[in-house]
N, CA, C and O atoms as a DFTB+ gen file, in Angstrom:
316 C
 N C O
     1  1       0.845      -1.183       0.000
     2  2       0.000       0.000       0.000
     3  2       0.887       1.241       0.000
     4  3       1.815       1.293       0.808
     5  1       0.631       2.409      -0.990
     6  2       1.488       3.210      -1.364
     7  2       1.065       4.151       0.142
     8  3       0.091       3.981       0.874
     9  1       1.879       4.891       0.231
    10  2       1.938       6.210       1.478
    11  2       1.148       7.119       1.429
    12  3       0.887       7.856       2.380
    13  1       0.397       7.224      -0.294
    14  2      -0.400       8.472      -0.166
    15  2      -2.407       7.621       0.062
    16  3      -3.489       8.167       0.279
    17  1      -2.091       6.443      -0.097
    18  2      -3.616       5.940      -0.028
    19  2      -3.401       5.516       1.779
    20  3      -4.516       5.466       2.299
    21  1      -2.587       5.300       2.509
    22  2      -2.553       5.462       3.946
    23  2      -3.136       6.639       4.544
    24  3      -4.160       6.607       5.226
    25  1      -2.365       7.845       4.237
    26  2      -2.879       9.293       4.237
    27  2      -4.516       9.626       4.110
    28  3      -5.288      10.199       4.879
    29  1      -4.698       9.015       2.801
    30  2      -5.957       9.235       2.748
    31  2      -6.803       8.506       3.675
    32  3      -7.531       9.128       4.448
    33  1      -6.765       7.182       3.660
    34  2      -7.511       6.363       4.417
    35  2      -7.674       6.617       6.137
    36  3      -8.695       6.538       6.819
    37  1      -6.133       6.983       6.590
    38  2      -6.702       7.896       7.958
    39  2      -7.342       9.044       8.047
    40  3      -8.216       9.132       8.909
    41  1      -6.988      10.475       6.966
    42  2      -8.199      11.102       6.833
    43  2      -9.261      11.200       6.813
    44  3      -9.992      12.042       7.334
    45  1      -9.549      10.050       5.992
    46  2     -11.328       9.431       5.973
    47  2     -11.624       8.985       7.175
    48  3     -12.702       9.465       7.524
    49  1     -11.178       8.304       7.954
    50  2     -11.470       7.872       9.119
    51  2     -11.495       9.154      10.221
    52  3     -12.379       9.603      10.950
    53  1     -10.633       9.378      10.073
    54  2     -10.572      10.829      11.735
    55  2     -12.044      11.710      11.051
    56  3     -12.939      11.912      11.871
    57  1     -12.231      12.111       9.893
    58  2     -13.468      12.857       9.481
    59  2     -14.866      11.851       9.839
    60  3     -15.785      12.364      10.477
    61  1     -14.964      10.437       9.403
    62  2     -15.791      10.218       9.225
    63  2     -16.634       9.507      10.335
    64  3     -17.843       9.603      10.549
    65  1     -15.403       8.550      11.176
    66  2     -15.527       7.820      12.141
    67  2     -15.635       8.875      13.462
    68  3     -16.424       9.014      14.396
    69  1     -14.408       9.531      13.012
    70  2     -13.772      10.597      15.424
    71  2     -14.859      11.744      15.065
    72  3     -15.507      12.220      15.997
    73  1     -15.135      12.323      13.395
    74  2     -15.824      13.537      13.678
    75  2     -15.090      14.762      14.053
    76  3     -15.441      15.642      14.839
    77  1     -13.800      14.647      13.217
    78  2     -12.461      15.417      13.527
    79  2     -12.816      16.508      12.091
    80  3     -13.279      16.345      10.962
    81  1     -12.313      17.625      12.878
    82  2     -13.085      18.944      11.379
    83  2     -11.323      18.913      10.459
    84  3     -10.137      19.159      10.679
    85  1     -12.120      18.495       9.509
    86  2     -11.104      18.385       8.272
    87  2      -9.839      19.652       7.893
    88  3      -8.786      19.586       7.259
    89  1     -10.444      20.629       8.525
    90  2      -9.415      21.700       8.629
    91  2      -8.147      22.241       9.173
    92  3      -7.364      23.113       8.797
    93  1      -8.240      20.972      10.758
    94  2      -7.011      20.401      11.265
    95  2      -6.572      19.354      11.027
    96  3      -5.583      19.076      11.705
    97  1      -6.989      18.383      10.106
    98  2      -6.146      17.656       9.758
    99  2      -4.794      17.898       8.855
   100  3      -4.792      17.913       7.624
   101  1      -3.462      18.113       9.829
   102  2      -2.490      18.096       9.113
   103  2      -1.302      17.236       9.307
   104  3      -1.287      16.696      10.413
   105  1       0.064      16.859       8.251
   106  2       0.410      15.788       9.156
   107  2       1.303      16.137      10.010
   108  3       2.242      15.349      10.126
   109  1       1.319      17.231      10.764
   110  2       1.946      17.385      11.649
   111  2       0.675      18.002      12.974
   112  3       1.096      18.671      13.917
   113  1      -0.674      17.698      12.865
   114  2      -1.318      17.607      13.865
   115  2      -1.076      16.342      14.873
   116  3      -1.084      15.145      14.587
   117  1      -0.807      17.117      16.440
   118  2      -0.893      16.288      17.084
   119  2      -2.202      15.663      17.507
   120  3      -3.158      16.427      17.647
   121  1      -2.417      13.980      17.796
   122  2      -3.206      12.995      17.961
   123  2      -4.128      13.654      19.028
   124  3      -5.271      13.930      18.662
   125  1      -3.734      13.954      20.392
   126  2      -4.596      14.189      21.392
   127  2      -4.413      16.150      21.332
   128  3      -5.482      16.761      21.320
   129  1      -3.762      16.571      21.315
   130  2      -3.951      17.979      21.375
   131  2      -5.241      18.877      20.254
   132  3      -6.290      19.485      20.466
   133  1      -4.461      18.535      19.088
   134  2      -4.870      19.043      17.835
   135  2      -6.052      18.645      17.494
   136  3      -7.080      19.297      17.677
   137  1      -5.964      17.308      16.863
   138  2      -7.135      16.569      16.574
   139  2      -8.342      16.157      17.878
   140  3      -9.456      15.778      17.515
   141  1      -8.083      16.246      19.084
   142  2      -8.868      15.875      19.979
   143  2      -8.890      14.358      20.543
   144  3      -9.800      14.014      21.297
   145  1      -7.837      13.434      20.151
   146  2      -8.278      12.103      20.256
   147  2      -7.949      11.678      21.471
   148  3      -6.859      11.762      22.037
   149  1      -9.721      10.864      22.129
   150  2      -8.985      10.530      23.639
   151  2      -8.626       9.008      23.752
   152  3      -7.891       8.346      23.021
   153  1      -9.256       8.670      24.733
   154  2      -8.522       6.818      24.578
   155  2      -9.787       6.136      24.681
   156  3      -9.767       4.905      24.693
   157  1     -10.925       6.771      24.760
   158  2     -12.081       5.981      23.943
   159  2     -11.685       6.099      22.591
   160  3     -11.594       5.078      21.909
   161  1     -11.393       7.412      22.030
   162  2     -11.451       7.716      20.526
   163  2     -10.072       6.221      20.228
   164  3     -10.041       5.542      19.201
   165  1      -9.741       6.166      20.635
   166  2      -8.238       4.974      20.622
   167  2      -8.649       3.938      20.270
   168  3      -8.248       3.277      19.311
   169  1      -9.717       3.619      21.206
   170  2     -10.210       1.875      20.815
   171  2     -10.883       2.464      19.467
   172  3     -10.100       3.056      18.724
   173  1     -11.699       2.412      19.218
   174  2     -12.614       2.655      18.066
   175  2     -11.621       2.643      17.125
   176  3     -11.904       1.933      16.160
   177  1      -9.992       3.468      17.043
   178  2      -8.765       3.141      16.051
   179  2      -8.234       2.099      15.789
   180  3      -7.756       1.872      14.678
   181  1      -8.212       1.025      17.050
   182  2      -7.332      -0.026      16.867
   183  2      -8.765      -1.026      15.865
   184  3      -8.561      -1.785      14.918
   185  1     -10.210      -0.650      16.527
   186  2     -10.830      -1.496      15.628
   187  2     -10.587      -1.315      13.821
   188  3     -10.211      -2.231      13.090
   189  1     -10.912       0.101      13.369
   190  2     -10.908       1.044      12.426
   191  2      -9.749       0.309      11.434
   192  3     -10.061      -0.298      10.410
   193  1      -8.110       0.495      11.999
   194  2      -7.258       0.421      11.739
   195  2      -6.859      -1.555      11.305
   196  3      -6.258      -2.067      10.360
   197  1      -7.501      -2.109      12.447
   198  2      -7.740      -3.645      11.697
   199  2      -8.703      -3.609      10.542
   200  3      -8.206      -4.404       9.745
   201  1      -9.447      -3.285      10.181
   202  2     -10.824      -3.809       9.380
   203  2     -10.225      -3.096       8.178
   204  3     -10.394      -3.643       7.088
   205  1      -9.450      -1.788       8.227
   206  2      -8.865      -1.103       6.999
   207  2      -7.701      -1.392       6.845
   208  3      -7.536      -1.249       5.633
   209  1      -6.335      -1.858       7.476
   210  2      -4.874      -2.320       7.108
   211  2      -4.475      -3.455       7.587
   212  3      -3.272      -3.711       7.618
   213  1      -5.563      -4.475       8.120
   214  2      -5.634      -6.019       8.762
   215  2      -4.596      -6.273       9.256
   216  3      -3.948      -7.276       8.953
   217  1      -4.105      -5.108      10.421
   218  2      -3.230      -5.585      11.575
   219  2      -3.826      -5.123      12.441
   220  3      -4.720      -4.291      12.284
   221  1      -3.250      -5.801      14.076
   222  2      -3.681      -5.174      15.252
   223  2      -2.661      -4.195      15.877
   224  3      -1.567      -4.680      16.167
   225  1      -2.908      -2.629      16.172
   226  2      -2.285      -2.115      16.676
   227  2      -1.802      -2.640      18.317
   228  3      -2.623      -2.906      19.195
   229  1      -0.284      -2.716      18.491
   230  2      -0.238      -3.087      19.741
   231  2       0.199      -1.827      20.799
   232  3       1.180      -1.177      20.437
   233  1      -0.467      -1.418      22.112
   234  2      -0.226      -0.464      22.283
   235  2       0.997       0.315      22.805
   236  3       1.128       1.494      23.134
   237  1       1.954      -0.853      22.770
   238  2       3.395      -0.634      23.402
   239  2       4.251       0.319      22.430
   240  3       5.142       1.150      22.606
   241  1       3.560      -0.191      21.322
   242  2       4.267       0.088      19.670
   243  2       3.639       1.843      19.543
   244  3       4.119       2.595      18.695
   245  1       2.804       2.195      20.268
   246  2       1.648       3.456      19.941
   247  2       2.931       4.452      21.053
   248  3       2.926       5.668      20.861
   249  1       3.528       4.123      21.693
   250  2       4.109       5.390      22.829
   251  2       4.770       6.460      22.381
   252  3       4.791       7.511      23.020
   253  1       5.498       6.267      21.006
   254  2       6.328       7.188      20.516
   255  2       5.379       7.737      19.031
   256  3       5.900       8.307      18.072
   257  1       3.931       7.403      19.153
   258  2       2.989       8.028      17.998
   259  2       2.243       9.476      18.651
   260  3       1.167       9.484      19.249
   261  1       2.999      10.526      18.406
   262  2       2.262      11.706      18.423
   263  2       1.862      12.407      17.512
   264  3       0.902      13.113      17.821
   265  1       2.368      12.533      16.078
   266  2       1.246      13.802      15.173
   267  2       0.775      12.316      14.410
   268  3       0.906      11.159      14.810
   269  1       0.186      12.850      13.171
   270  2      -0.829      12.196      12.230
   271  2       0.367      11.659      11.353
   272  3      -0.084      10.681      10.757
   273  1       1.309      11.796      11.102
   274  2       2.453      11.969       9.927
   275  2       3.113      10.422      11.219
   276  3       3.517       9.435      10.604
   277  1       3.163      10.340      12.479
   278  2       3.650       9.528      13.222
   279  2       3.044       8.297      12.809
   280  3       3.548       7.243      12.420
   281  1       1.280       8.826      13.058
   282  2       0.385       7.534      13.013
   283  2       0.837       6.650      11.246
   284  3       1.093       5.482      10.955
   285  1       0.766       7.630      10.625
   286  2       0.600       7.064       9.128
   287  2       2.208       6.393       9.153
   288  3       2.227       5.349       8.500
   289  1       3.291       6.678       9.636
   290  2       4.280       6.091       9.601
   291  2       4.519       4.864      10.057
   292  3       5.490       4.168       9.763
   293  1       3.110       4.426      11.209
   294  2       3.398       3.207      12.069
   295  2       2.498       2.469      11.212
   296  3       2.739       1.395      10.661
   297  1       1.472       3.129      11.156
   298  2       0.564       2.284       9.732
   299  2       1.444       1.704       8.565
   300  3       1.243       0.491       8.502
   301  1       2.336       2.122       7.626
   302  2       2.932       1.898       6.735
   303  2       3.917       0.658       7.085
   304  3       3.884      -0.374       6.414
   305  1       4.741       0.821       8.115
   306  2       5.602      -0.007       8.272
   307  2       4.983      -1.339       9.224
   308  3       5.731      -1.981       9.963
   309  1       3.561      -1.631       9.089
   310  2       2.897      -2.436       9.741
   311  2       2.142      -3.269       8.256
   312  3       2.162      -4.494       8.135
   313  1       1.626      -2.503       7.414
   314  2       0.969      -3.373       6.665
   315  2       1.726      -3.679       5.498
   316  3       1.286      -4.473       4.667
């Protein structure tokens, strides 16, 4: 999966699923500051993130994921 259909595919999700206003999505928004995401919003990702790149996020692997450009980086080198 190329880097720019990752990009997109978490976009679609933080808009469509968290209800995140498309206007902060950038990839250097941070996860919980910027975008708003709490650790309910978290589970609902790890489901999200299996059903769209059929891995399980593990959360040990999540500690050093802070902007959106982080997330899509752990995404990539996972699927």
């Amino acid at each position: 999966m190329k880097r720019e259909e990752i990009e997109e595919k978490v976009k679609n999700f933080l808009i469509d699923d968290l209800e995140v206003d498309e206007a902060v999505i950038t990839p250097d928004a941070k996860l919980k500051d910027d975008l708003g995401i709490d650790s309910l919003d978290f589970v609902d990702i790890v489901v999200i993130v299996e059903r769209n790149f059929g891995f399980k996020i593990k959360p040990e692997e999540m500690a050093g994921v802070v902007t959106r450009s982080d997330f899509c980086d752990y995404i990539e080198r996972n699927v």
